[in-house]
Backbone as JSON Lines, residues from 0, in Angstrom:
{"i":0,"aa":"X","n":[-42.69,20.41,24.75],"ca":[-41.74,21.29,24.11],"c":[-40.58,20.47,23.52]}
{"i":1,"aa":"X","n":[-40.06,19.91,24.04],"ca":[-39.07,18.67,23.93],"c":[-39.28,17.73,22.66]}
{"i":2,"aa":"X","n":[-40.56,17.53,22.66],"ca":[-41.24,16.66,21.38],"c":[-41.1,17.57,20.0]}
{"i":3,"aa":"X","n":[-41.57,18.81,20.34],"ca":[-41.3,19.5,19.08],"c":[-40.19,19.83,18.67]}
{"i":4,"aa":"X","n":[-39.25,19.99,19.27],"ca":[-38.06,20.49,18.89],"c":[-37.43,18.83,18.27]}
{"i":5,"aa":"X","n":[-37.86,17.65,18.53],"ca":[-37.11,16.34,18.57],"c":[-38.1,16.46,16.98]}
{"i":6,"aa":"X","n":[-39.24,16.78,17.0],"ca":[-39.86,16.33,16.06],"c":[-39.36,17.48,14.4]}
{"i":7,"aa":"X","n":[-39.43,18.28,14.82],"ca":[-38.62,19.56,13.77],"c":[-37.11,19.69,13.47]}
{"i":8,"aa":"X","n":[-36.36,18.83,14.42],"ca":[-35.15,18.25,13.97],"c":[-34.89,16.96,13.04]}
{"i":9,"aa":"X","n":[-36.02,16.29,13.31],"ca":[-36.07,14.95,12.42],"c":[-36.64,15.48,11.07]}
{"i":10,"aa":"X","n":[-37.23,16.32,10.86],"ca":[-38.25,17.21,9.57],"c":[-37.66,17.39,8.82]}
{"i":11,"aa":"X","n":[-36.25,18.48,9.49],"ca":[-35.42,19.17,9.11],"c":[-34.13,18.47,8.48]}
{"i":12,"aa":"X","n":[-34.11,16.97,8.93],"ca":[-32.9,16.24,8.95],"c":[-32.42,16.01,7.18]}
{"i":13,"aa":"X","n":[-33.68,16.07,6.62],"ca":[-33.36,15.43,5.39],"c":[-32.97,16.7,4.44]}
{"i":14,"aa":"X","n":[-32.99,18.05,4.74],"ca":[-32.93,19.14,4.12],"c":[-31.5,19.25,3.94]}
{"i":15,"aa":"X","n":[-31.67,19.54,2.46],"ca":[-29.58,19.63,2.15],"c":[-29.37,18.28,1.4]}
{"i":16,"aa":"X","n":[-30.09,17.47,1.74],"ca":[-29.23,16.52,1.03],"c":[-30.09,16.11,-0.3]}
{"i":17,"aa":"X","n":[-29.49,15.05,-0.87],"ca":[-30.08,15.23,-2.46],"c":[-30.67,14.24,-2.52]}
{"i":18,"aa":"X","n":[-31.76,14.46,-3.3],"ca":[-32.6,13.2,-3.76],"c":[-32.21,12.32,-4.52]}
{"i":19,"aa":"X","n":[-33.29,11.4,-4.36],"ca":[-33.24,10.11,-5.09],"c":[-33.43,10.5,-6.5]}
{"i":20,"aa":"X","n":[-32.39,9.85,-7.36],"ca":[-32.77,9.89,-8.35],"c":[-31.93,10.7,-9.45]}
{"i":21,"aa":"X","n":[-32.03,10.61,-10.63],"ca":[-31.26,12.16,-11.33],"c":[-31.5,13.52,-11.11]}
{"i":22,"aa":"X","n":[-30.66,13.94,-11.15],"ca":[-30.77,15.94,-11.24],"c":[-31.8,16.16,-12.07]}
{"i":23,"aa":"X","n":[-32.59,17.36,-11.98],"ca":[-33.76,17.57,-12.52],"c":[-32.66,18.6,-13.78]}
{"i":24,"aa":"X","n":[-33.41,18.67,-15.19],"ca":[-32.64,19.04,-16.35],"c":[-33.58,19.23,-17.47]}
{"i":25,"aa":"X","n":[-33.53,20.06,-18.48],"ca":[-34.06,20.65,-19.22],"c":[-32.93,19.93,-20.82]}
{"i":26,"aa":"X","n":[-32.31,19.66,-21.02],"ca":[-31.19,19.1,-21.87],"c":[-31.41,18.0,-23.23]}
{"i":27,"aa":"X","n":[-30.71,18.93,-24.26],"ca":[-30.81,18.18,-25.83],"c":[-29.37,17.48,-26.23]}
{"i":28,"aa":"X","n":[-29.69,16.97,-26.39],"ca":[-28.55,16.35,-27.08],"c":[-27.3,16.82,-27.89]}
{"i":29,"aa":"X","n":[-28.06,17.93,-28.61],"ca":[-26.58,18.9,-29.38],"c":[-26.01,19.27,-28.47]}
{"i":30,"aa":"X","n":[-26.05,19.58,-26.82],"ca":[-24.99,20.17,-26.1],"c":[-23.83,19.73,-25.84]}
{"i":31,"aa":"X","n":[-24.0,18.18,-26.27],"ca":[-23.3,17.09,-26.01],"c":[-22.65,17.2,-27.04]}
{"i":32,"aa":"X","n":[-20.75,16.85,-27.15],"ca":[-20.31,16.76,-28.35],"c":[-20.17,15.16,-28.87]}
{"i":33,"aa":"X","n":[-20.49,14.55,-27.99],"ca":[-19.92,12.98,-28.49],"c":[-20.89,11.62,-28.48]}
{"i":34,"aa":"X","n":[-20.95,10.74,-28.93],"ca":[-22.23,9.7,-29.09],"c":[-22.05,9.44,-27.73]}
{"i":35,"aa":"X","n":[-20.86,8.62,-27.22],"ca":[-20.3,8.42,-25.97],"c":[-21.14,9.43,-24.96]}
{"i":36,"aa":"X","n":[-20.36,10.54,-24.46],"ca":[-21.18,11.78,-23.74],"c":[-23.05,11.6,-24.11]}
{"i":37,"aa":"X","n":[-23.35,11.36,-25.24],"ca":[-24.7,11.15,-25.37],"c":[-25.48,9.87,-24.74]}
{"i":38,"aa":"X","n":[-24.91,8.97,-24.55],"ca":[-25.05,7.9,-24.14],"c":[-25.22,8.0,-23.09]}
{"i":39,"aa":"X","n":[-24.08,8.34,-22.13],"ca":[-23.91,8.09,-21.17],"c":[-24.75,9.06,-19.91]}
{"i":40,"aa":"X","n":[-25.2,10.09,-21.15],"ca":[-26.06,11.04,-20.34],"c":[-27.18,10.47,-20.61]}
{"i":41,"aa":"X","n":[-27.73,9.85,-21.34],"ca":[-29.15,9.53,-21.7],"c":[-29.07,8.6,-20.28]}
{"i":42,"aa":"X","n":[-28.37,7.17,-19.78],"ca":[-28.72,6.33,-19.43],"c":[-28.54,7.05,-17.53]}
{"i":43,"aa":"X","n":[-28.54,7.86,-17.9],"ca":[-28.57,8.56,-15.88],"c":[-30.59,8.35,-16.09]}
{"i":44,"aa":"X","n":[-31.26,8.9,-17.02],"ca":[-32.38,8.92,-16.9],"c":[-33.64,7.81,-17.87]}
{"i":45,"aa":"X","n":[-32.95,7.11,-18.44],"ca":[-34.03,5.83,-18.67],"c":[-33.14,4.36,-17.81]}
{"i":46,"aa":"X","n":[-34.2,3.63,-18.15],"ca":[-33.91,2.35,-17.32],"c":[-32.57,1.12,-18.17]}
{"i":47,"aa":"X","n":[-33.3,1.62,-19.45],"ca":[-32.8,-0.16,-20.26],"c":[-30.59,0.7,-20.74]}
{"i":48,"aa":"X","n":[-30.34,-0.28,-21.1],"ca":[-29.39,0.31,-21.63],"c":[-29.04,-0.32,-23.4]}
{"i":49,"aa":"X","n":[-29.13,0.86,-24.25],"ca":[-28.51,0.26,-25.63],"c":[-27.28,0.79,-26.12]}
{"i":50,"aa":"X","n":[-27.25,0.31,-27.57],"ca":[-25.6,0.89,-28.29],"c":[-27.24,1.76,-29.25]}
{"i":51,"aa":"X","n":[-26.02,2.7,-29.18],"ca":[-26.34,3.57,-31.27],"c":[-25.3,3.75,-31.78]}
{"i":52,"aa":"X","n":[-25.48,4.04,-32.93],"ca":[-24.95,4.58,-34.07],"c":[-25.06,5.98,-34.22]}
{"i":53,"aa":"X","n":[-25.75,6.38,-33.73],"ca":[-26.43,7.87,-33.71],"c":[-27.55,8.22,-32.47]}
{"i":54,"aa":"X","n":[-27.52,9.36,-32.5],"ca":[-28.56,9.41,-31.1],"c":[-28.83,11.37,-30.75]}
{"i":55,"aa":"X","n":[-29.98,11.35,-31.08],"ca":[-30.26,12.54,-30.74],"c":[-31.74,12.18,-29.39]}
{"i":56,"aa":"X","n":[-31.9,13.3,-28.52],"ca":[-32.33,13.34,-27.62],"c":[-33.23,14.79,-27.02]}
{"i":57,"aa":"X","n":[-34.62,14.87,-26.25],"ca":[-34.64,16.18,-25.38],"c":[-35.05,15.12,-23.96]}
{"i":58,"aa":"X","n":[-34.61,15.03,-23.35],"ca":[-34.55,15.07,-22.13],"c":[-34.88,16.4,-21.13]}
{"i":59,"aa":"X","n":[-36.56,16.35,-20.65],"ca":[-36.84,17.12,-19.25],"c":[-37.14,16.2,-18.09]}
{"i":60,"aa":"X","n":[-36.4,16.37,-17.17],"ca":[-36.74,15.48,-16.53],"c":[-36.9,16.41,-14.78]}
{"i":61,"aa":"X","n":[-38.12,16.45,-13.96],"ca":[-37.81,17.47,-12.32],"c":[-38.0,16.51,-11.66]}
{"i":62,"aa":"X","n":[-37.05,16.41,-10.89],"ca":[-36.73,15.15,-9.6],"c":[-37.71,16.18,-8.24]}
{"i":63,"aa":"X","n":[-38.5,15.76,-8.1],"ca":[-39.45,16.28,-7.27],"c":[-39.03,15.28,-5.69]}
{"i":64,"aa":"X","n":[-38.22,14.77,-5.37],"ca":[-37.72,14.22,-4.1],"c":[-36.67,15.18,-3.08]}
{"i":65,"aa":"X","n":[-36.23,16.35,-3.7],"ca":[-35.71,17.02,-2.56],"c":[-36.08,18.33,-2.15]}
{"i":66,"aa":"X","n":[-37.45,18.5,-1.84],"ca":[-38.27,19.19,-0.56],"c":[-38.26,18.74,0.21]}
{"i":67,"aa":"X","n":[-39.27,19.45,1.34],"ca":[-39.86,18.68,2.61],"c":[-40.56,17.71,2.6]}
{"i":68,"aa":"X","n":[-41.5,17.52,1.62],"ca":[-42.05,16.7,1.24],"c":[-41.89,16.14,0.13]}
{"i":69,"aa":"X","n":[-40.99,15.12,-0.14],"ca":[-40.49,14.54,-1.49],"c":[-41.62,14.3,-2.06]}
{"i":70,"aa":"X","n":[-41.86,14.15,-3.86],"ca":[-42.73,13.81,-4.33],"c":[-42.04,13.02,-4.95]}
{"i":71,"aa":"X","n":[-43.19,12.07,-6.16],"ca":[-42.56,11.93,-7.47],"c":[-42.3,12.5,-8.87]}
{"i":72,"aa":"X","n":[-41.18,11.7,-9.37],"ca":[-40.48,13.14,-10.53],"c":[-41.0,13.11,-11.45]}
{"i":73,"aa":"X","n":[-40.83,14.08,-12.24],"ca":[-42.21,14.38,-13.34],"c":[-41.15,13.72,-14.74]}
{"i":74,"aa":"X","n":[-41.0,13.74,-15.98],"ca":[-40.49,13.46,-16.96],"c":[-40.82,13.75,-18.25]}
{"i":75,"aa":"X","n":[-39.81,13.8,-19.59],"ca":[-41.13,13.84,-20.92],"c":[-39.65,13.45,-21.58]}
{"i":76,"aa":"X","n":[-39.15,12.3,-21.91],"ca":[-38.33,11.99,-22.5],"c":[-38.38,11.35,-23.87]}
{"i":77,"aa":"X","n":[-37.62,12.07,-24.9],"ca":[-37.73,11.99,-26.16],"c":[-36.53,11.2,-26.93]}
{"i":78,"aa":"X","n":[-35.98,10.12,-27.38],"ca":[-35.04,10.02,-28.27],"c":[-35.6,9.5,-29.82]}
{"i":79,"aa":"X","n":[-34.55,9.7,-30.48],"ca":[-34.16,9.09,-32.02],"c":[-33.49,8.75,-32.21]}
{"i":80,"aa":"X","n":[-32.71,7.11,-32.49],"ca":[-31.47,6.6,-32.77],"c":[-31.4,5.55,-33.92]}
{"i":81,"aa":"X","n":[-30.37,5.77,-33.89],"ca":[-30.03,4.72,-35.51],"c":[-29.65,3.29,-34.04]}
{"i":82,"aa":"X","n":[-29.28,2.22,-34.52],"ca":[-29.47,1.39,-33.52],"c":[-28.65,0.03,-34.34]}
{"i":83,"aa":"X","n":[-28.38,-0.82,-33.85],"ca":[-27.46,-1.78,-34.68],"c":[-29.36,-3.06,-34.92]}
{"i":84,"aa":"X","n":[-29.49,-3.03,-36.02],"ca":[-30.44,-3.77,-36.42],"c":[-31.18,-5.06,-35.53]}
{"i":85,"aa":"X","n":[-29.74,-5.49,-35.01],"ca":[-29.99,-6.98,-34.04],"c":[-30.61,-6.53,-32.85]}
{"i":86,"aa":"X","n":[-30.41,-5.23,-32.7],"ca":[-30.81,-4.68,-31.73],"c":[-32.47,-4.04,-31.42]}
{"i":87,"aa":"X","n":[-32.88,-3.95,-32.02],"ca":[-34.07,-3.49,-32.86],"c":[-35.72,-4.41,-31.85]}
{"i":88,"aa":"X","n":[-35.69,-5.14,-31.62],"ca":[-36.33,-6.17,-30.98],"c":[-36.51,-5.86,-29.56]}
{"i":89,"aa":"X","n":[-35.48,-5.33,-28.85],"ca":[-35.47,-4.71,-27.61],"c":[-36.21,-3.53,-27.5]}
{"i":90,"aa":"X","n":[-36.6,-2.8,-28.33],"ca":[-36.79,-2.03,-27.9],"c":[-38.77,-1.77,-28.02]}
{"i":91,"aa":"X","n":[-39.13,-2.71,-28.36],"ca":[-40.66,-3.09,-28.42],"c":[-41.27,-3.16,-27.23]}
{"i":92,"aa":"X","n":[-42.16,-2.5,-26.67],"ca":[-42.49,-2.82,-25.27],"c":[-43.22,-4.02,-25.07]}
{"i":93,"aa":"X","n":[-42.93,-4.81,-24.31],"ca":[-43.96,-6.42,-23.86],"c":[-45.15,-5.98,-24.21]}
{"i":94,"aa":"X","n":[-45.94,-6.64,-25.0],"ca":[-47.54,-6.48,-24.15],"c":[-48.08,-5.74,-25.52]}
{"i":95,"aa":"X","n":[-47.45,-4.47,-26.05],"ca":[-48.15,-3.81,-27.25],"c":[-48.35,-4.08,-28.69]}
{"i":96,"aa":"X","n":[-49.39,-4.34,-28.89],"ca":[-49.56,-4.49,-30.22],"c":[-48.91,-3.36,-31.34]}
{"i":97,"aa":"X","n":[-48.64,-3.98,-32.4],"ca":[-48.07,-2.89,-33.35],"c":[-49.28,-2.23,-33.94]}
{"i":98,"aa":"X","n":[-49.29,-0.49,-34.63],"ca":[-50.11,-0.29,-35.58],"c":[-49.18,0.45,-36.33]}
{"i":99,"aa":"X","n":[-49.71,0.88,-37.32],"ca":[-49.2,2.14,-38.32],"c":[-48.97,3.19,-38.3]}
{"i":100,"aa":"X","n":[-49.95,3.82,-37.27],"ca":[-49.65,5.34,-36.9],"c":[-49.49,5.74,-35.36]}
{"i":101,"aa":"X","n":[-49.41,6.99,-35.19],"ca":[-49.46,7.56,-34.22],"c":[-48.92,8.56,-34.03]}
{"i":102,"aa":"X","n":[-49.6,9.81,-33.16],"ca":[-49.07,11.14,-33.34],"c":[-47.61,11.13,-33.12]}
{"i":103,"aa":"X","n":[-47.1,12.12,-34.06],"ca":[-45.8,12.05,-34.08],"c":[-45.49,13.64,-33.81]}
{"i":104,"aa":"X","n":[-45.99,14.18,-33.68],"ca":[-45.9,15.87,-33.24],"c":[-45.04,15.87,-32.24]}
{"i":105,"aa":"X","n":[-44.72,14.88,-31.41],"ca":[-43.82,15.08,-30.54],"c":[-42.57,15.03,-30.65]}
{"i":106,"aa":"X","n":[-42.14,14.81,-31.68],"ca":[-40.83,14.73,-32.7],"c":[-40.39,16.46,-32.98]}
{"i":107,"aa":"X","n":[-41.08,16.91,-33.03],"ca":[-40.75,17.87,-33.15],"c":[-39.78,18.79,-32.59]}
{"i":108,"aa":"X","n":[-38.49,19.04,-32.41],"ca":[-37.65,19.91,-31.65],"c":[-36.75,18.57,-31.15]}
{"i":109,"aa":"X","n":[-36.71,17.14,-31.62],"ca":[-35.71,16.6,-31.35],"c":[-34.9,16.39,-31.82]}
{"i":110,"aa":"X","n":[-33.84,16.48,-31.67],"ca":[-32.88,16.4,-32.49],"c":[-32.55,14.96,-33.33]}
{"i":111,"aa":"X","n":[-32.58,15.25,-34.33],"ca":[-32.85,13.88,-35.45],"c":[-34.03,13.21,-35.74]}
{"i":112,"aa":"X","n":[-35.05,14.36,-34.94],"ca":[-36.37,13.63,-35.43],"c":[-37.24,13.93,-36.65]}
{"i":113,"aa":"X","n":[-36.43,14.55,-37.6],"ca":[-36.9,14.3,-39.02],"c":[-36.65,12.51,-39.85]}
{"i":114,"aa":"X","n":[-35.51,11.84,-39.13],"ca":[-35.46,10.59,-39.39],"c":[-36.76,9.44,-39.29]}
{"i":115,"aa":"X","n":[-37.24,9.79,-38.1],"ca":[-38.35,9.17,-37.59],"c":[-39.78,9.42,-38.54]}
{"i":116,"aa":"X","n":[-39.54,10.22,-39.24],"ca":[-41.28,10.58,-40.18],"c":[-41.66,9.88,-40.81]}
{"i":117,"aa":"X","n":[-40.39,8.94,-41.23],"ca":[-41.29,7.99,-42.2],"c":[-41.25,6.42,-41.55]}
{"i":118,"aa":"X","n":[-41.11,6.34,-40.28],"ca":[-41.62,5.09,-39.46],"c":[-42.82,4.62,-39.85]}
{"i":119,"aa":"X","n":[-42.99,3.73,-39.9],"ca":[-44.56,3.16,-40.24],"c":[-44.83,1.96,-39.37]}
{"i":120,"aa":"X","n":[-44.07,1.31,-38.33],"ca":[-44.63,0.92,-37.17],"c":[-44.38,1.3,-35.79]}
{"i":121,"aa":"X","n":[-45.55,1.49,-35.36],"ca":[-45.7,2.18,-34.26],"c":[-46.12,1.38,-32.64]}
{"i":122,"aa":"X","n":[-45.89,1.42,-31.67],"ca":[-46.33,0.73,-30.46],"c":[-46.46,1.93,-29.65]}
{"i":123,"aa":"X","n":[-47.57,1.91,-29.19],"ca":[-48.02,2.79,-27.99],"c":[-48.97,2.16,-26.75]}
{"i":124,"aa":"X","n":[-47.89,2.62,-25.92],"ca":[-48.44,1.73,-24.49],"c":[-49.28,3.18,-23.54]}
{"i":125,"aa":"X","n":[-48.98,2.71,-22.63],"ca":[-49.2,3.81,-21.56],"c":[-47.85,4.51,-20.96]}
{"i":126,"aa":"X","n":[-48.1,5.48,-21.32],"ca":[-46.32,6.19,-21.12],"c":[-45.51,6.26,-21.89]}
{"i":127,"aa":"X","n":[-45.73,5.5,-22.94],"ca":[-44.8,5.42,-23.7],"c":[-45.22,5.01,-25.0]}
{"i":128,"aa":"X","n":[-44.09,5.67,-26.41],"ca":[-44.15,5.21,-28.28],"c":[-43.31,4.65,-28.54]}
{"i":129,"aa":"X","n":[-42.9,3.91,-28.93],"ca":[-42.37,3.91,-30.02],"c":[-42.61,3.66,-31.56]}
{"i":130,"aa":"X","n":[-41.54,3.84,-32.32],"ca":[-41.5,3.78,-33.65],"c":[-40.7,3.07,-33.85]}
{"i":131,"aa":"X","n":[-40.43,2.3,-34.78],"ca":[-39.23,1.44,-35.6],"c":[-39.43,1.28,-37.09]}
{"i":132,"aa":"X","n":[-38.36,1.75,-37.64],"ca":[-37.98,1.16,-38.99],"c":[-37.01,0.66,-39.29]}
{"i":133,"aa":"X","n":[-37.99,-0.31,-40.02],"ca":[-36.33,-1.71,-39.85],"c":[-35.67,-1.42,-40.89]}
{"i":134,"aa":"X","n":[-35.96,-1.1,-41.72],"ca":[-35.26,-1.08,-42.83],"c":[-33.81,-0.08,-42.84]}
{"i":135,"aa":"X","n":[-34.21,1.21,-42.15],"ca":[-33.13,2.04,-41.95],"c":[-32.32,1.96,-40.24]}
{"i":136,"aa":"X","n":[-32.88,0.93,-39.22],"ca":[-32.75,0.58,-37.96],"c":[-32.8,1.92,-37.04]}
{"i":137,"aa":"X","n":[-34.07,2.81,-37.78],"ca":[-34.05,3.9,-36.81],"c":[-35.21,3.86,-35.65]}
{"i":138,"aa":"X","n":[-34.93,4.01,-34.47],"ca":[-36.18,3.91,-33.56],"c":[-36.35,5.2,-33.12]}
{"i":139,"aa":"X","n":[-37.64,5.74,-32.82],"ca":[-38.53,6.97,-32.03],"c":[-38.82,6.33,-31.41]}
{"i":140,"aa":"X","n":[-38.88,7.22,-29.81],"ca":[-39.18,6.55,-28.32],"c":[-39.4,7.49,-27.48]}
{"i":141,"aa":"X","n":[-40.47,7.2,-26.63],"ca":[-40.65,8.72,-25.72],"c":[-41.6,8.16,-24.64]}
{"i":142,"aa":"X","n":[-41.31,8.68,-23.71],"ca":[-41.86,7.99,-22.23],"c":[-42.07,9.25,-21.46]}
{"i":143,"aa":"X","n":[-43.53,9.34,-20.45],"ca":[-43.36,10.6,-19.95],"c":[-44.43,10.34,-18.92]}
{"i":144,"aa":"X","n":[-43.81,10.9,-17.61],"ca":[-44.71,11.01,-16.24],"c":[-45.16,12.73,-16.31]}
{"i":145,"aa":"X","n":[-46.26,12.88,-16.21],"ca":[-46.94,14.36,-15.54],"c":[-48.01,14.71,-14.52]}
Protein backbone atom coordinates (compact mmCIF):
# COMPACT_ATOMS: atom_id res chain seq x y z
CA UNK A 1 0.00 0.00 0.00
CA UNK A 2 2.82 2.27 0.95
CA UNK A 3 4.50 1.59 -2.52
CA UNK A 4 1.55 2.84 -4.27
CA UNK A 5 0.82 5.77 -2.73
CA UNK A 6 5.01 6.55 -2.90
CA UNK A 7 4.66 5.46 -6.44
CA UNK A 8 1.43 7.82 -7.50
CA UNK A 9 3.04 10.65 -5.71
CA UNK A 10 6.16 10.49 -7.80
CA UNK A 11 3.57 10.16 -11.14
CA UNK A 12 1.84 12.92 -9.96
CA UNK A 13 4.96 15.03 -9.09
CA UNK A 14 5.53 16.40 -12.47
CA UNK A 15 1.81 17.58 -13.02
CA UNK A 16 1.50 21.49 -12.99
CA UNK A 17 4.56 22.21 -14.06
CA UNK A 18 5.59 23.18 -17.61
CA UNK A 19 7.33 21.57 -20.17
CA UNK A 20 10.27 21.55 -21.91
CA UNK A 21 10.36 23.58 -24.50
CA UNK A 22 8.08 26.49 -26.12
CA UNK A 23 4.35 27.04 -25.45
CA UNK A 24 2.42 25.19 -27.91
CA UNK A 25 0.84 28.15 -30.53
CA UNK A 26 -1.03 28.46 -33.56
CA UNK A 27 0.61 32.19 -34.55
CA UNK A 28 1.34 34.48 -37.85
CA UNK A 29 3.29 36.97 -37.97
CA UNK A 30 0.79 39.95 -38.74
CA UNK A 31 -0.16 39.71 -35.00
CA UNK A 32 3.06 40.99 -34.35
CA UNK A 33 3.51 44.74 -34.91
CA UNK A 34 7.30 44.96 -35.17
CA UNK A 35 10.33 43.12 -37.13
CA UNK A 36 11.94 43.15 -33.59
CA UNK A 37 8.64 41.42 -31.81
CA UNK A 38 8.88 39.18 -35.03
CA UNK A 39 12.15 38.12 -34.44
CA UNK A 40 12.21 37.61 -31.28
CA UNK A 41 9.15 35.47 -31.39
CA UNK A 42 10.31 33.41 -34.23
CA UNK A 43 13.65 32.50 -32.35
CA UNK A 44 11.63 30.94 -29.02
CA UNK A 45 10.90 28.18 -31.76
CA UNK A 46 13.74 27.51 -34.39
CA UNK A 47 17.29 26.77 -33.47
CA UNK A 48 19.72 29.10 -35.68
CA UNK A 49 19.47 32.75 -35.12
CA UNK A 50 19.38 35.52 -38.12
CA UNK A 51 18.86 39.40 -38.91
CA UNK A 52 15.97 40.39 -41.61
CA UNK A 53 14.93 43.05 -43.23
CA UNK A 54 11.55 41.74 -43.37
CA UNK A 55 9.98 38.67 -42.05
CA UNK A 56 6.74 37.16 -42.32
CA UNK A 57 5.94 33.85 -40.59
CA UNK A 58 3.03 30.85 -39.55
CA UNK A 59 4.32 29.24 -36.81
CA UNK A 60 2.24 25.90 -35.29
CA UNK A 61 4.03 24.54 -33.04
CA UNK A 62 2.18 21.59 -29.77
CA UNK A 63 4.72 21.04 -27.09
CA UNK A 64 3.50 17.57 -26.34
CA UNK A 65 5.86 17.37 -22.93
CA UNK A 66 3.33 18.46 -20.35
CA UNK A 67 1.06 15.34 -19.71
CA UNK A 68 1.60 12.35 -17.81
CA UNK A 69 3.31 11.05 -20.27
CA UNK A 70 5.45 13.68 -22.04
CA UNK A 71 5.83 13.15 -25.66
CA UNK A 72 7.55 14.80 -28.46
CA UNK A 73 6.36 18.18 -29.95
CA UNK A 74 4.82 18.16 -33.12
CA UNK A 75 5.70 21.44 -35.46
CA UNK A 76 5.05 22.90 -39.17
CA UNK A 77 7.04 26.03 -39.29
CA UNK A 78 6.90 28.39 -42.15
CA UNK A 79 8.97 31.68 -42.79
CA UNK A 80 9.77 34.29 -45.67
CA UNK A 81 12.43 36.87 -45.20
CA UNK A 82 14.29 39.40 -47.01
CA UNK A 83 17.75 38.73 -45.31
CA UNK A 84 21.01 40.90 -45.58
CA UNK A 85 22.65 39.12 -48.75
CA UNK A 86 26.00 38.15 -46.76
CA UNK A 87 23.77 36.39 -44.97
CA UNK A 88 22.25 34.21 -47.47
CA UNK A 89 24.83 31.18 -47.21
CA UNK A 90 23.63 30.29 -43.75
CA UNK A 91 20.83 29.42 -44.43
CA UNK A 92 21.53 26.30 -46.89
CA UNK A 93 21.28 23.15 -45.07
CA UNK A 94 24.81 21.01 -44.91
CA UNK A 95 24.55 18.06 -46.95
CA UNK A 96 21.68 19.22 -49.69
CA UNK A 97 22.07 19.47 -53.01
CA UNK A 98 20.44 22.41 -54.83
CA UNK A 99 17.56 21.89 -57.54
CA UNK A 100 15.07 24.18 -59.22
CA UNK A 101 11.93 23.22 -57.95
CA UNK A 102 9.87 22.13 -55.34
CA UNK A 103 6.40 22.20 -54.07
CA UNK A 104 5.72 25.43 -52.99
CA UNK A 105 1.96 25.09 -51.99
CA UNK A 106 3.08 25.48 -48.68
CA UNK A 107 3.55 29.14 -49.08
CA UNK A 108 0.42 29.58 -49.15
CA UNK A 109 -1.27 31.59 -46.13
CA UNK A 110 2.20 32.96 -45.19
CA UNK A 111 2.58 35.97 -44.78
CA UNK A 112 4.94 37.37 -47.55
CA UNK A 113 4.88 34.31 -49.31
CA UNK A 114 3.98 35.70 -52.61
CA UNK A 115 7.77 36.96 -52.54
CA UNK A 116 9.04 33.49 -52.56
CA UNK A 117 7.25 32.34 -56.13
CA UNK A 118 9.71 33.23 -58.10
CA UNK A 119 12.71 31.43 -56.16
CA UNK A 120 14.35 29.20 -58.48
CA UNK A 121 16.74 27.48 -56.07
CA UNK A 122 15.54 25.15 -53.98
CA UNK A 123 17.14 22.62 -51.15
CA UNK A 124 15.08 20.01 -49.68
CA UNK A 125 16.28 17.84 -46.96
CA UNK A 126 14.31 15.80 -44.64
CA UNK A 127 12.21 18.17 -42.61
CA UNK A 128 12.96 20.75 -44.14
CA UNK A 129 12.99 23.61 -47.78
CA UNK A 130 14.34 25.96 -48.51
CA UNK A 131 14.34 28.54 -51.21
CA UNK A 132 16.76 31.36 -51.97
CA UNK A 133 16.96 34.14 -54.29
CA UNK A 134 19.92 35.87 -54.46
CA UNK A 135 19.21 38.32 -56.44
CA UNK A 136 16.34 39.86 -54.34
CA UNK A 137 18.04 38.10 -50.84
CA UNK A 138 14.69 36.56 -50.20
CA UNK A 139 14.67 33.09 -48.47
CA UNK A 140 11.51 30.42 -48.05
CA UNK A 141 12.07 27.97 -45.22
CA UNK A 142 9.93 25.49 -43.52
CA UNK A 143 10.73 22.66 -41.18
CA UNK A 144 8.13 20.33 -39.73
CA UNK A 145 7.81 17.32 -37.16
CA UNK A 146 4.33 15.20 -37.38
Amino acid sequence: MTNTIVCILIACAGCGLKGHGPESTDTSSESLPSLADRSAFLERYVTFRRSYRELGFHVRYQNNGNGLVPGSSDWDIRVVATVPREELAAWVPDGVPATPTADTDWLNGVPGGEHARPVSEWYVGQRVVVGIDRARAVVAYRTWKW
